[in-house]
Legacy VTK file of the C-alpha trace (Angstrom):
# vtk DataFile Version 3.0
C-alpha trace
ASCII
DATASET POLYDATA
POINTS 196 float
4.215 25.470 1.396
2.473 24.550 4.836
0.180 22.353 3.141
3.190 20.118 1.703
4.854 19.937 4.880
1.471 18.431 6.463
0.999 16.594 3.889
4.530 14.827 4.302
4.025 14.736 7.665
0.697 12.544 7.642
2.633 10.587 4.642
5.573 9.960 7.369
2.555 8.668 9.644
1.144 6.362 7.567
4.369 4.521 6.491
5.104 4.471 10.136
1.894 3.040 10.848
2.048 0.531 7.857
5.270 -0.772 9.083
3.825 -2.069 12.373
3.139 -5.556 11.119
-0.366 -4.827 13.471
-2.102 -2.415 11.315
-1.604 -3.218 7.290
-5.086 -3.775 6.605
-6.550 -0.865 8.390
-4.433 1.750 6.820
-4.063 -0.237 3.277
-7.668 1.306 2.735
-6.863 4.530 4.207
-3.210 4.824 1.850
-5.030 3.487 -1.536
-8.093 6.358 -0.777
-5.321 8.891 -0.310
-3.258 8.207 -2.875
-5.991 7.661 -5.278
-6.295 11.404 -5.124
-3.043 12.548 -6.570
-2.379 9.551 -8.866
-2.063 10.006 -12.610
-3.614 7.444 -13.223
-6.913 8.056 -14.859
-9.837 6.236 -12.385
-9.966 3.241 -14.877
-6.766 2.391 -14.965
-6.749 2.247 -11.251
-9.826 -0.305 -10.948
-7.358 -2.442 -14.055
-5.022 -2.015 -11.880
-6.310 -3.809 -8.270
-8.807 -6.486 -10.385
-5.250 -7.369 -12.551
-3.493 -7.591 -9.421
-6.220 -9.942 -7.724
-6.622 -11.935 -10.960
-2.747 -12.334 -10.607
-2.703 -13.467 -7.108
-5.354 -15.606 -7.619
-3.475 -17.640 -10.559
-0.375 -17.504 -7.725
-2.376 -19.580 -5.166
-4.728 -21.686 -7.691
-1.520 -23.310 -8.668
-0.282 -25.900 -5.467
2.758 -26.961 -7.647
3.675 -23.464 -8.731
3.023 -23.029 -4.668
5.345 -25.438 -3.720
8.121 -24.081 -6.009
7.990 -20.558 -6.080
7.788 -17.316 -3.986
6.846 -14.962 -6.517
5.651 -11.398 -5.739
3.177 -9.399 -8.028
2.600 -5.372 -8.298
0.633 -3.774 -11.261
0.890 -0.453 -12.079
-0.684 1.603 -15.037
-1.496 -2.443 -16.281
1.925 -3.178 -16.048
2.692 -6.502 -13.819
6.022 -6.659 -11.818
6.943 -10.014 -10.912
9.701 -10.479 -8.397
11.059 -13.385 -5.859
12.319 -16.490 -6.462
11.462 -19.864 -8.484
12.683 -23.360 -8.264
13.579 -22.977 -12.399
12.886 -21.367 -15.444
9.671 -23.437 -15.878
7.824 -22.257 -13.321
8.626 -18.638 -13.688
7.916 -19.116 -17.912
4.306 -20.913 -16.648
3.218 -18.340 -14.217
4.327 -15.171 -16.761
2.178 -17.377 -19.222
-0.571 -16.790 -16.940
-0.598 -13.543 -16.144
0.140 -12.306 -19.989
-3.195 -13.413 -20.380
-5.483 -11.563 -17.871
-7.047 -9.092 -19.264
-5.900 -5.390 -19.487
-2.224 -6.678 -18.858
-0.184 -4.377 -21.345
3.403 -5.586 -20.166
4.955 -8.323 -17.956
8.429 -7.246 -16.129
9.597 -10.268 -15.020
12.368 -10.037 -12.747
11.928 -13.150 -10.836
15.042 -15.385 -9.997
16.040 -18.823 -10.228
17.141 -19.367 -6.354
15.641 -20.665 -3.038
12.736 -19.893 -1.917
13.453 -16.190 0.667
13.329 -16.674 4.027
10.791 -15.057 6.850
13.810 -12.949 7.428
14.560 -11.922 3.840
10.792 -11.098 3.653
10.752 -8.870 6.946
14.014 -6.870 5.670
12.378 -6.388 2.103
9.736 -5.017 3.737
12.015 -3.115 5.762
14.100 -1.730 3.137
10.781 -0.765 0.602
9.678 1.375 4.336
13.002 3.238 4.366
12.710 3.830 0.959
8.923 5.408 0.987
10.241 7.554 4.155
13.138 8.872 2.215
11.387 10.104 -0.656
9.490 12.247 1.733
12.531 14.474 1.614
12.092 15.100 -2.232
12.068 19.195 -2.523
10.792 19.379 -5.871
7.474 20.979 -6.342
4.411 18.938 -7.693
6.215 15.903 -6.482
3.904 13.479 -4.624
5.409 10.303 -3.093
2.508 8.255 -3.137
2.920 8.277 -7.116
5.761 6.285 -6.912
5.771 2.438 -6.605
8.247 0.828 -4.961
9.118 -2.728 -3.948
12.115 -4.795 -3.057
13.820 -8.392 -2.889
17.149 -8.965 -1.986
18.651 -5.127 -1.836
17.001 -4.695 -5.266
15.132 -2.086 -4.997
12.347 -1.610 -8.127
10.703 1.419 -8.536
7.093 2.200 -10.896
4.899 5.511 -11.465
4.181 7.876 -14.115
7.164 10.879 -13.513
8.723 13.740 -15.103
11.792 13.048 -16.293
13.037 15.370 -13.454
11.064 13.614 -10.838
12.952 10.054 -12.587
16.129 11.375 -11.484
15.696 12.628 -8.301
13.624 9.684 -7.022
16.540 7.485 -8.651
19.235 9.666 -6.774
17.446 9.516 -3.768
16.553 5.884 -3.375
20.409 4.880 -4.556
21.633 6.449 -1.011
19.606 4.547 0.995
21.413 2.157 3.515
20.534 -0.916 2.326
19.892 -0.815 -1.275
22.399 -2.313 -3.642
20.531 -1.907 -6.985
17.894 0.386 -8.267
15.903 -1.103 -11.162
14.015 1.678 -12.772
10.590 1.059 -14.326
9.506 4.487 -15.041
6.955 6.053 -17.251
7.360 9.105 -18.799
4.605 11.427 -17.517
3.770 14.485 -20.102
1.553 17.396 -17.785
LINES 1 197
196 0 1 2 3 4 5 6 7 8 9 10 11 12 13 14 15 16 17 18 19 20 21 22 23 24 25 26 27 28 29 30 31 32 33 34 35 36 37 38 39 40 41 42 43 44 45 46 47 48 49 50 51 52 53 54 55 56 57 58 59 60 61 62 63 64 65 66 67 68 69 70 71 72 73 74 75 76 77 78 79 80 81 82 83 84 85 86 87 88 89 90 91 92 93 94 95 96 97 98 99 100 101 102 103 104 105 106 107 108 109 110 111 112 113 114 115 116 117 118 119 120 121 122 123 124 125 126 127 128 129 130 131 132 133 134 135 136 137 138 139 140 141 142 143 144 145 146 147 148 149 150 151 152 153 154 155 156 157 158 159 160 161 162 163 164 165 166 167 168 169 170 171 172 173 174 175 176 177 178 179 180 181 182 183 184 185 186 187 188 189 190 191 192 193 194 195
């Protein structure tokens, strides 16, 4: 029981740490390393994961139109790609799913990106915000074999969208917890169903 507490307790740290906008870089290594230890994600599917998400961001900024007319955000998890933000219209958004359906390893595209003006520096900094409330509040999960780092979570606009391989237990309580945090106004879940 002592060992969870510590281990929520450097958890709390890091998120604190990785909400200074000083130090992302530094601990980004440090967070991936840790979590890389209790994902359940076999080891390949975690090296899919970061070259899909650099072959993503790459398409993202080889495209100076797409650039100019979009503010679209990728995550992968388990070679699943989450697209959110906005787009100047459907055409853009349809060009760059296009693009990313065909990296390889890429078993699913969830495209939730809207039609609206670009976000603002200040829509950006409370996303960022909101997704750091979020990670802290999960810390106060009570359900054993739960680890927070297994759970993805992003946001745009109040919508908060959450990823990760999860008991159906661990589904629900994640759901219930991220609902009541001030802030959110919709929880998109994009669970897996994880089988121990």
């Amino acid at each position: 029981m002592r060992i969870c507490h510590l281990r929520r307790l450097g958890y709390a740290l890091s998120m604190l740490l990785l909400l200074n906008a000083c130090t992302p870089l530094i601990i980004g290594g440090v967070a991936t390393g840790v979590s890389a230890l209790h994902d359940r994600r076999s080891a390949g599917t975690l090296v899919d994961d970061k070259t899909i998400l650099l072959k993503a961001l790459s398409v993202s900024q080889s495209d100076d139109n797409g650039k100019k007319r979009s503010n679209i955000s990728v995550d992968v998890y388990n070679q699943r790609v989450l697209l959110t933000g906005q787009a100047a219209d459907r055409q853009a958004i349809s060009q760059f799913v296009q693009q990313v359906k065909e990296i390889s390893q890429v078993r699913q595209v969830l495209n939730e990106v809207q039609v609206a003006a670009e976000s603002t520096w200040s829509d950006a900094a409370s996303a960022a915000y909101l997704t750091g409330k979020v990670k802290l509040a999960l810390l106060d999960i009570d359900l054993e074999g739960f680890d927070p780092t297994r759970v993805l979570i992003t946001s745009s606009l109040g919508t908060v969208y959450v990823m990760g391989l999860l008991t159906p237990e661990e589904m629900t309580q994640v759901t219930e917890k991220v609902r009541f945090v001030s802030g959110v106004k919709r929880v998109v879940r994009l669970f897996e169903r994880y089988t121990p």
